[in-house]
Z-matrix of the N, CA and C atoms (Angstrom, degrees):
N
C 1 1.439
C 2 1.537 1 110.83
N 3 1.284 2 104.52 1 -37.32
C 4 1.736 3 111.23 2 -172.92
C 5 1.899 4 106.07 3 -69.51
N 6 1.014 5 87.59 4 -20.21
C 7 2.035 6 94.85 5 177.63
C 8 1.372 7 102.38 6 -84.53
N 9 1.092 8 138.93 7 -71.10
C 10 1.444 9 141.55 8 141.24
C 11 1.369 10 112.95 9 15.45
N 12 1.307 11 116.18 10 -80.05
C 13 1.440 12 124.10 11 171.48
C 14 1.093 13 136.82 12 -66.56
N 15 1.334 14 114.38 13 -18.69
C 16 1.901 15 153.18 14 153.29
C 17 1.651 16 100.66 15 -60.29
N 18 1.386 17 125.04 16 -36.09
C 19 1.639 18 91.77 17 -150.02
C 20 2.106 19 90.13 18 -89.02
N 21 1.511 20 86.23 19 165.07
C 22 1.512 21 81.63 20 -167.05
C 23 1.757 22 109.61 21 -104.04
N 24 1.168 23 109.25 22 -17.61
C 25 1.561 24 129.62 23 -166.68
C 26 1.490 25 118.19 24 -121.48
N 27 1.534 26 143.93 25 -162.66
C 28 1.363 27 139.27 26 153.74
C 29 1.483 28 100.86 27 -73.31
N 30 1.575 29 115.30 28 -67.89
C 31 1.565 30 118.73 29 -165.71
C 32 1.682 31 103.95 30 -32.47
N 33 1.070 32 113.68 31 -40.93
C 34 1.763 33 118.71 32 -174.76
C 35 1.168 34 105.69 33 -87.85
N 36 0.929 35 170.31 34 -36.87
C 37 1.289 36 165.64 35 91.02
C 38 1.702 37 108.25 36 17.76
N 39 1.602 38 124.92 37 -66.12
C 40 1.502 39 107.88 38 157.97
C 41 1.201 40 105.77 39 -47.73
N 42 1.442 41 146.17 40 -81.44
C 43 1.139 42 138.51 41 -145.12
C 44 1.833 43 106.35 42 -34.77
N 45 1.609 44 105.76 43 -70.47
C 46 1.428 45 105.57 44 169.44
C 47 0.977 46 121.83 45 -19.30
N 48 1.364 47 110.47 46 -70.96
C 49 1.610 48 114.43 47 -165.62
C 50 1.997 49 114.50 48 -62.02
N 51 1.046 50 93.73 49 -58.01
C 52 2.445 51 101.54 50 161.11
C 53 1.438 52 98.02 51 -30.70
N 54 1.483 53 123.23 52 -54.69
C 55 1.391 54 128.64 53 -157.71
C 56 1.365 55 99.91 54 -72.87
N 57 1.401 56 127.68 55 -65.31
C 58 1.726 57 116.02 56 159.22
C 59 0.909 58 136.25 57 -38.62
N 60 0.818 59 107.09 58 -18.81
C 61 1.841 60 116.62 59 -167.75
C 62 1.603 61 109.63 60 -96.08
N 63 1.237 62 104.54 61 -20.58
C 64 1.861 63 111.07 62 -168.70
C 65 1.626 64 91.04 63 -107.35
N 66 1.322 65 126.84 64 -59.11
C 67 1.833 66 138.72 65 -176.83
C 68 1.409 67 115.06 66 -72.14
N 69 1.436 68 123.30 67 -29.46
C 70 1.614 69 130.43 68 -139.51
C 71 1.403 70 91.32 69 -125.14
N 72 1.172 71 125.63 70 34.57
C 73 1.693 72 137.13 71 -179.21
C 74 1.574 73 104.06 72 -61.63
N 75 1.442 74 139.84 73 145.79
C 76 1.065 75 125.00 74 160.39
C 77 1.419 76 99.71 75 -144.26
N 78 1.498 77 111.18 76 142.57
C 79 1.663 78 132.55 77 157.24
C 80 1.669 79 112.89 78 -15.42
N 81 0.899 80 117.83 79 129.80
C 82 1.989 81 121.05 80 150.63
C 83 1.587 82 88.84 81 -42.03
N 84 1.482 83 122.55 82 -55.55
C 85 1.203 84 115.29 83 -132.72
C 86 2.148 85 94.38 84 -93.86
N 87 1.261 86 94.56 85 -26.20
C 88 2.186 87 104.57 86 169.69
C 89 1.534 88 100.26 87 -54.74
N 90 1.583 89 105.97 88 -64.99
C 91 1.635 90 106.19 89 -167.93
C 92 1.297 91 113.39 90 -73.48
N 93 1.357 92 146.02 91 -5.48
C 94 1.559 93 131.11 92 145.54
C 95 1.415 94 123.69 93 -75.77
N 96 1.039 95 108.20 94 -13.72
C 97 1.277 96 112.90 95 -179.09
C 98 1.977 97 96.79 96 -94.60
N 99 1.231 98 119.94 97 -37.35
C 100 1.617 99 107.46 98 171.48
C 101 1.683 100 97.54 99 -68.80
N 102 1.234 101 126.17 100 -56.27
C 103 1.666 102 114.34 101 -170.65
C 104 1.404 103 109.51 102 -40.91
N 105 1.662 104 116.61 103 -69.33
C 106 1.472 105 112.67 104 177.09
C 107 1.879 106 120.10 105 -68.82
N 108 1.326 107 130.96 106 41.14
C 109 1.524 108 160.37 107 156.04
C 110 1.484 109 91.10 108 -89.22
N 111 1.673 110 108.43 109 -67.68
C 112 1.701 111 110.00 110 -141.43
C 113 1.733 112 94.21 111 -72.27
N 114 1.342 113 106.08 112 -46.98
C 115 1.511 114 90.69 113 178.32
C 116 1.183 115 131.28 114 -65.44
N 117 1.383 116 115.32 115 -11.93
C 118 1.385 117 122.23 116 170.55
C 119 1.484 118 129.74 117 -50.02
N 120 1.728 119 99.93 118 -33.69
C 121 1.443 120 128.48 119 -167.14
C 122 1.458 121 90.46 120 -78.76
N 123 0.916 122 155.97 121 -33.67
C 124 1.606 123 138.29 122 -147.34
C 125 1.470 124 84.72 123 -64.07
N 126 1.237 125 133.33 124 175.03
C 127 1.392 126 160.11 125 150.61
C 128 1.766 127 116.55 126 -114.64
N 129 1.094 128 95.84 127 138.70
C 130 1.766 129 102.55 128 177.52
C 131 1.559 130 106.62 129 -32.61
N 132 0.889 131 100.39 130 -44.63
C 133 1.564 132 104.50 131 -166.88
C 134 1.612 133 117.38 132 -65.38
N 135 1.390 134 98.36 133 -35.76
C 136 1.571 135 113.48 134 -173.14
C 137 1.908 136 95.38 135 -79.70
N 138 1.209 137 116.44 136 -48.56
C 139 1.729 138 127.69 137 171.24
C 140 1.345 139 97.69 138 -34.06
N 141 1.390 140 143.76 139 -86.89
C 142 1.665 141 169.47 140 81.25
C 143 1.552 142 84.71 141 74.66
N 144 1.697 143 120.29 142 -74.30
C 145 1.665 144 110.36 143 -165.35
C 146 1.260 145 89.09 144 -81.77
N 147 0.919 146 160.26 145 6.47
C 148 1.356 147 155.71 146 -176.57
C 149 1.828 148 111.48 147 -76.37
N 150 1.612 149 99.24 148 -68.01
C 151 1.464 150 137.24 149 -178.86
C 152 1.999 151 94.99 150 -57.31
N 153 1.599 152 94.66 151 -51.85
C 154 1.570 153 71.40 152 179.90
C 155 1.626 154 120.77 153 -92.09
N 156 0.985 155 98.22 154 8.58
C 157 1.762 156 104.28 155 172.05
C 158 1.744 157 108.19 156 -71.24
N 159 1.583 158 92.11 157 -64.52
C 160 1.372 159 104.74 158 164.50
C 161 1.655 160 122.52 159 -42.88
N 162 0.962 161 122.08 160 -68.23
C 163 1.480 162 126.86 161 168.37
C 164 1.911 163 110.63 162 -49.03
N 165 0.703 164 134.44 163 -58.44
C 166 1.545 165 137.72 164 142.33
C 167 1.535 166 123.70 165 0.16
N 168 1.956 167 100.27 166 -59.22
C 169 1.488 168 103.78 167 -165.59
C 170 1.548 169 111.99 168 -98.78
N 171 2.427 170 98.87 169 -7.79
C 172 1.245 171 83.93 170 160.59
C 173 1.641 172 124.05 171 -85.65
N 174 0.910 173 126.01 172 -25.95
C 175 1.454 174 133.06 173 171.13
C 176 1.027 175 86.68 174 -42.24
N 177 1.873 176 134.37 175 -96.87
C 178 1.243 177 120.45 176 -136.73
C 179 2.074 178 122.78 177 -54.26
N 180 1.548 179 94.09 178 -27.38
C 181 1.713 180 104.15 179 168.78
C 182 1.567 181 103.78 180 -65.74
N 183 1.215 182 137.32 181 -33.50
C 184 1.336 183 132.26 182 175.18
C 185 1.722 184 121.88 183 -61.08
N 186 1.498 185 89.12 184 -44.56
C 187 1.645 186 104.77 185 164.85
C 188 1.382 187 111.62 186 -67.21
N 189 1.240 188 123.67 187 -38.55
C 190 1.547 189 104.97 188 -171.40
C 191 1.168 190 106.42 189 -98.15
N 192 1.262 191 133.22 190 2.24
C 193 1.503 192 121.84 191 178.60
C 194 2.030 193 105.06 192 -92.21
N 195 1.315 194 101.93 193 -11.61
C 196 1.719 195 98.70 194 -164.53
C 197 1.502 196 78.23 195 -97.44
């Protein structure tokens, strides 16, 4: 992430990304186990603004489609 935020241009930015991609290899079995981590993190609270965001953007698509 810290390279990411480091690179200053595209060319550096490819580089990053080649460099992950060849070193930064991960398992079927690493990256389900990081996906079900990240969802772990939500908090009720974050679920809650979530639900009403969601509920929110269907109303307003309901409004603009009638």
């Amino acid at each position: 992430m810290y390279a990411l935020k480091m690179a200053k241009d595209i060319p550096e930015l490819k580089a990053v990304s080649i460099t992950d991609g060849v070193y930064g290899i991960l398992s079927d079995i690493d990256a389900r186990k990081q996906i079900a981590e990240l969802s772990n993190k939500a908090s009720a609270d974050e679920l809650t603004k979530i639900d009403f965001l969601i509920s929110l953007t269907e109303r307003l698509l309901r409004q603009v489609e009638s």
